[in-house]
Every structure is written in structure tokens, then in C-alpha cells.
C-alpha positions as CSV (number, residue, x, y, z in Angstrom):
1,X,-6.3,230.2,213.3
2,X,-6.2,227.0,214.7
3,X,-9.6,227.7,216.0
4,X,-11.4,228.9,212.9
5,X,-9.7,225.6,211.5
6,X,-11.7,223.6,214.1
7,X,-14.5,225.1,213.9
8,X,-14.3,225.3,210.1
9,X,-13.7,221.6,210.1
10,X,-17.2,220.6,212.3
11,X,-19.3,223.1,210.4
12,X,-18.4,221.2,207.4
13,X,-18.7,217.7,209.1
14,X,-21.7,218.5,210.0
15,X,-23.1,219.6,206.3
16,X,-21.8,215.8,205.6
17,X,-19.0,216.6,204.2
18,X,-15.6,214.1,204.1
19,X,-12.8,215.6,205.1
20,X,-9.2,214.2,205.4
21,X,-7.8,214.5,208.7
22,X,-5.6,216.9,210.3
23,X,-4.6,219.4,211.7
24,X,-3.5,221.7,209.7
25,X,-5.6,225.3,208.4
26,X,-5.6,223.8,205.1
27,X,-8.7,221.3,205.3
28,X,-9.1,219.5,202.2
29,X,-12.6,218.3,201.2
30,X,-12.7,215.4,199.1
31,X,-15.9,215.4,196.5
32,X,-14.3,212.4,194.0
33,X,-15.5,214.2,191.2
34,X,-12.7,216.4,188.8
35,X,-15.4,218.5,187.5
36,X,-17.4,219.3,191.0
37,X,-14.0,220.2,192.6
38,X,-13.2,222.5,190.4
39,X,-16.9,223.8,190.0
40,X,-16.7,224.2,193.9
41,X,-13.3,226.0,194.2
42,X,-14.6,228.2,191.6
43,X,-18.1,229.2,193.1
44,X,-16.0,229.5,196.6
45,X,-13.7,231.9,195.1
46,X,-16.9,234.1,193.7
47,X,-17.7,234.6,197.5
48,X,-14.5,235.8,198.4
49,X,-13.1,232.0,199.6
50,X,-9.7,230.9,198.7
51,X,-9.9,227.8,197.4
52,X,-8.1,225.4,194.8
53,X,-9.7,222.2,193.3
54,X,-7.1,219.0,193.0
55,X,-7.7,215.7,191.0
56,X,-5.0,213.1,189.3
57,X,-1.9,213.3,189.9
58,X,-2.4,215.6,192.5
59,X,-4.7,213.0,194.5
60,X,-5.0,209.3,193.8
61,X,-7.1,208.5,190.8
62,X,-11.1,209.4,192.1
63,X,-10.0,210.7,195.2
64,X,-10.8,214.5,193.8
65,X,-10.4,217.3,196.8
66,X,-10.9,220.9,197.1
67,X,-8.8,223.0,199.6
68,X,-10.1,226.2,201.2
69,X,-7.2,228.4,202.2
């Protein structure tokens, strides 16, 4: 796990996504946009990926993430 994590984490780096850091299988992806996050989590779960979209309150005002479980 921690490897797919890793490896997860570059692939998406290197797309040019931002990431928060850690370490953690949970890798949130922050797009600062309520609607795109939950656009994203939902076209994710269509392709069989696990993922939620957070915004406010969840995460500071325009700091909007997705998480891919």
C-alpha cells in the first residue's frame, strides 16, 4: 500500500497536480473549485475509483480537495 501510495502520489505530481503532503494512502488533491471536486470525485467513481470531493467546512474556505481512497 504504501507503495501504490507513492507511486500514486508522483504520477499525479507529475500530471501537475497539488497535493497536500503526507504520508498517508489517502492523498488528497486540492483543485480550489467546489464544483470541479465534486465533478472529479464523481467522473473517478465512474471508472471504478473511490473518491470523495471536500469544500467548506470541510477544508478552509477555496481550499477545495478531492480524496481518492
Amino acid at each position: 500500500l504504501q507503495r501504490n501510495t507513492q507511486r500514486f502520489r508522483q504520477l499525479l505530481t507529475d500530471a501537475g497536480f497539488d497535493l497536500k503532503p503526507g504520508e498517508h494512502p489517502i492523498v488528497p488533491v486540492m483543485l480550489y473549485d467546489a464544483p470541479l471536486a465534486q465533478a472529479f470525485a464523481a467522473a473517478l467513481l465512474e471508472e471504478g475509483v473511490y473518491a470523495i470531493g471536500f469544500f467548506f467546512p470541510v477544508v478552509p474556505k477555496g481550499r477545495h480537495a478531492y480524496a481518492p481512497r
